[in-house]
N, C-alpha and C positions, 0 to 999 in steps of 0.2 A: 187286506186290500187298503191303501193308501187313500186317502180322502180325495177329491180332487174340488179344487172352488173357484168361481169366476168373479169377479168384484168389480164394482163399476167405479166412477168417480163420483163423490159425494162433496165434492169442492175442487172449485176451477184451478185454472194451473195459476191465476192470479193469488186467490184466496190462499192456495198453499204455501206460496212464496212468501208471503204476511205473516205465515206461521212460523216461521223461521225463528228461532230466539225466545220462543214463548212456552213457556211451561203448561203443561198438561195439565186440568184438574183432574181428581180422582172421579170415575165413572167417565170418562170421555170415551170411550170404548165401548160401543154397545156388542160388539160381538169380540169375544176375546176366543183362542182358540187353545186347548189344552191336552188335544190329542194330535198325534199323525195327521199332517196335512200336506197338500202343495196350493198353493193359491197361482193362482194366474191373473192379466189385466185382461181386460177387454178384446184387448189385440191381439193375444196368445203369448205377451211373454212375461216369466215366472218372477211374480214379487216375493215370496219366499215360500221355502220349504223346511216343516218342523219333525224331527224323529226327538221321542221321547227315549230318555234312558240306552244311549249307545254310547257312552264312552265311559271308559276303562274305572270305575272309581277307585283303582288304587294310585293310580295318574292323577286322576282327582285330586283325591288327598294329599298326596306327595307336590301335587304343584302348590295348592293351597299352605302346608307347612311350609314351603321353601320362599314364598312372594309375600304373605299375609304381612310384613313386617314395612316394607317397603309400601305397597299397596297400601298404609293407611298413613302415608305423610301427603301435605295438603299440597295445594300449588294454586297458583292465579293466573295459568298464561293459558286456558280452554278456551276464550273466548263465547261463543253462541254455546256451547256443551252447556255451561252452569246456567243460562239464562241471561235475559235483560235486566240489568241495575237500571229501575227507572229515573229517567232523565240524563242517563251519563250515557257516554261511547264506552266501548270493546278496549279498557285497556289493563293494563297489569294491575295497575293500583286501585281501580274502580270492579275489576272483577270480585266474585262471589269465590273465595277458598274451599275447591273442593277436595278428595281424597279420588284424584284422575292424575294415572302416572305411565311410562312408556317403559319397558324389557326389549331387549335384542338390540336390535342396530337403528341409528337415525340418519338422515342427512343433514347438515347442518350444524355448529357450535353452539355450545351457551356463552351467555356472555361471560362467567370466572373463563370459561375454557379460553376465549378471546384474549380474553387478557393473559394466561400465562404461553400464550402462542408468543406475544407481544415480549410479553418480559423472557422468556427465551430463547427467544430470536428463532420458532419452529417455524416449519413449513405448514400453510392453515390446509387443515384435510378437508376433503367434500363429504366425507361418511363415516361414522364412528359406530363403536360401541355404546349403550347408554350407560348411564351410571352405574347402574346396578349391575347389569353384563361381568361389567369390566372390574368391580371393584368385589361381585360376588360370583365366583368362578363355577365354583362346585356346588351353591343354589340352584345359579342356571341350568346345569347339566339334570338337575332332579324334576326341573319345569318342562325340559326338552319336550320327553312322551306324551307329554296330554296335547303339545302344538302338534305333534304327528298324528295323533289321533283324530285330533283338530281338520287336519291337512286330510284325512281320510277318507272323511264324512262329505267334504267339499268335492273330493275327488269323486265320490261315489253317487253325490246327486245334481251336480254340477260338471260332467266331464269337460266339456267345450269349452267353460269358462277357466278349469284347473288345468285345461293344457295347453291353454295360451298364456297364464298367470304362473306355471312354473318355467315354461319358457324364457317368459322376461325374468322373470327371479336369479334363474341362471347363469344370466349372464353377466351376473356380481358374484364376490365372495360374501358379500353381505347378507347373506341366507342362511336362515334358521335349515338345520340337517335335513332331508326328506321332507321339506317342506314347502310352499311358494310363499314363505312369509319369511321379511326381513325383519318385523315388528308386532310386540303388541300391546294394548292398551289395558287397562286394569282402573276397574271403574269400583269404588265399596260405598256402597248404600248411598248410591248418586242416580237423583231422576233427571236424567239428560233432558233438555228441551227439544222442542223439536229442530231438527237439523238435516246438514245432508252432510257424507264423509269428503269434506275438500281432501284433494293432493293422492286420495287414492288413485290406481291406476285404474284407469278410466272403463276398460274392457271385462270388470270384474263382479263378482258378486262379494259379498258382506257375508261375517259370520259371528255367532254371538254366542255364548257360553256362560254359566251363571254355574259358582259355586255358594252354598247357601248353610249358614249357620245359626242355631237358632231358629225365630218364628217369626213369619210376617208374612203381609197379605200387598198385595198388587205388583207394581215394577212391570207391570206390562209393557212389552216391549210393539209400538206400533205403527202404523201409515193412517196421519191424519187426513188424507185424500182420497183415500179406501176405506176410512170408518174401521179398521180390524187392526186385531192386536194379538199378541202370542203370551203366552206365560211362561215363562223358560225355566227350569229349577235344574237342580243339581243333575247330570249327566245327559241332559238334553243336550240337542246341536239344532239353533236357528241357523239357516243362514237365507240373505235375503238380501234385497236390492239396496245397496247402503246410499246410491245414487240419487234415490227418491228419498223425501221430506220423512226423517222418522223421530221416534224422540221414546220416553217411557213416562207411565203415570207414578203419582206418588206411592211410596213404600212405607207400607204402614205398619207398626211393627205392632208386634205379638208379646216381645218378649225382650227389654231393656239392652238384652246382649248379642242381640240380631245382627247377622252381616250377609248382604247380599252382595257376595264380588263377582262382577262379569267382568269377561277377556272379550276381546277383539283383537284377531288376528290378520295382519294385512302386508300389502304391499305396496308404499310409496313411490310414484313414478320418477320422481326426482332420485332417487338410489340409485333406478335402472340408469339415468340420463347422466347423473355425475361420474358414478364408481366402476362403470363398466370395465377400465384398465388397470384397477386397484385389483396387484395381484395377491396381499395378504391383508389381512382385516389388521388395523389398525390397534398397537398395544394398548394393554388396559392403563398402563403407567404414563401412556404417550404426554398427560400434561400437568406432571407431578412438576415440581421445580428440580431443578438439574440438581441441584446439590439434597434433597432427601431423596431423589432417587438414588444420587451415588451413593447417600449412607443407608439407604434400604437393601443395595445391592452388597456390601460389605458387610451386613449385617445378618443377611440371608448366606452370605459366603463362609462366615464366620459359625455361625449353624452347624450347617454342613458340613463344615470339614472335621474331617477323623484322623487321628496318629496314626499313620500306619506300622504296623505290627512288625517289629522284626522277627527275620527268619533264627532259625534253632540254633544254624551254624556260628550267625552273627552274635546272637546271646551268647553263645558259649567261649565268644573270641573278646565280645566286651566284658563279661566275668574274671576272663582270666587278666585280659589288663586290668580290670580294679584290683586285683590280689597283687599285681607286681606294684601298684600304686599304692598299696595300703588303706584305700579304700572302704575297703569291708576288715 
């Protein structure tokens, strides 16, 4: 029997909004929860629901070998994710370098992409591949399974919200296989502050997942407006209201060579709104320069190609002209 919990508000919808940007101390969480639960608010509707130990760990592991590599390169464009730089704004150069990166499909270019749109005179897409998609083919394909399984858990304790969210999913190519996710987020040993998931589609619930290596204590994943928080470890499925103010407490390590990576898998509204008429997903080469693509494709041709073998008759007919030729 599944727990079931009611939670009040313990800070105004003012006080929450404040919270925005703000990193958790360790112990902010007086109630953290570590088994089977469903939480509900006040009102009846579900802030999340936790199953311990339901997905596949051989997905697990396979995803974690195929992403780990990628998943630990830094970036500055999260904005509120890494926290407040005090006294500075939200921007590339003032942000906090965290190891927070995206798999599957995005809407939108970066700016090299920009630019070799420019310098090749391409046509600018509304929705791509990400980097790594596109540039690790048969990685991807080994990550696939655990986003379905992903997709499974959501389906299974979330129906109403997964069959409106594979819906809209559908109606792009930009979709992860048996899945309502075009995207996901990959987070290693990062305490998000608190936040809410801008640009998702709006009708949906949140899902969280933590592959965990090594030894370490907290990461509590929680609703600073609800006082409550979840512990999510290797084979769990959160999933929860990403709409509302969430964020995690610090990750305190055990053990020097610790890694806590969570996925977040989703669906940007903006995919559904641009891509709808995009009838095949956009090549992974789409913004190589014109001329290494042409010598990657002469290069791959050149691979490829095999003598073909002559037939028995044709040997026996070239033998005999070299003996009239003096040949042999």
């Amino acid at each position: 029997m599944v727990k079931k919990v009611i939670v009040k508000k313990i800070l105004s919808d003012e006080e929450t909004e404040k919270m925005k940007g703000v990193v958790l101390p360790k112990g902010y969480f007086k109630k953290v929860f570590k088994e089977d639960v469903d939480v509900y608010t006040e009102d009846g509707k579900p802030l999340l629901r936790f199953r311990k130990g339901v997905l596949s760990q051989k997905n697990v592991d396979a995803a974690y070998d195929n992403m780990i590599k990628h998943a630990r390169k830094y970036t500055s464009q999260r904005g509120t994710t890494a926290g407040k730089q005090k006294g500075k704004n939200f921007t590339i150069k003032s942000n906090k370098p965290i190891r927070s990166n995206i798999i599957g499909y995005f809407d939108g270019i970066t700016i090299m992409q920009k630019y070799m749109v420019k310098k090749n005179n391409l046509k600018t897409p509304k929705c791509r591949q990400t980097g790594f998609t596109a540039s690790e083919p048969e990685k991807w394909k080994k990550i696939v399974p655990l986003i379905q399984d992903i997709a499974e858990q959501y389906k299974k304790l979330f129906p109403e919200y997964y069959k409106y969210q594979f819906k809209q999913a559908d109606k792009t190519v930009y979709r992860i296989p048996g899945t309502p996710f075009p995207t996901v987020t990959t987070n290693l040993n990062l305490q998000t502050a608190a936040h809410t998931d801008r640009g998702n589609l709006s009708r949906s619930m949140g899902n969280l997942v933590v592959i965990e290596k090594g030894k370490y204590k907290g990461g509590y994943t929680g609703f600073p407006q609800y006082g409550v928080a979840v512990d999510v470890r290797s084979g769990d499925f959160l999933g929860m209201d990403i709409h509302q103010v969430h964020g995690n407490t610090p990750i305190e390590s055990k053990d020097e060579n610790h890694e806590r990576l969570s996925l977040v898998s989703y669906l940007r509204e903006k995919i559904v709104e641009k891509c709808q008429d995009d009838k095949k997903i956009l090549p992974g080469d789409y913004f190589k320069d014109k001329k290494n693509k042409d010598k990657a494709k002469k290069k791959a041709a050149k691979k490829t190609k095999k003598k073909t073998p002559k037939s028995k008759s044709k040997r026996k007919t070239a033998k005999k002209k070299s003996k009239i030729l003096g040949i042999f």
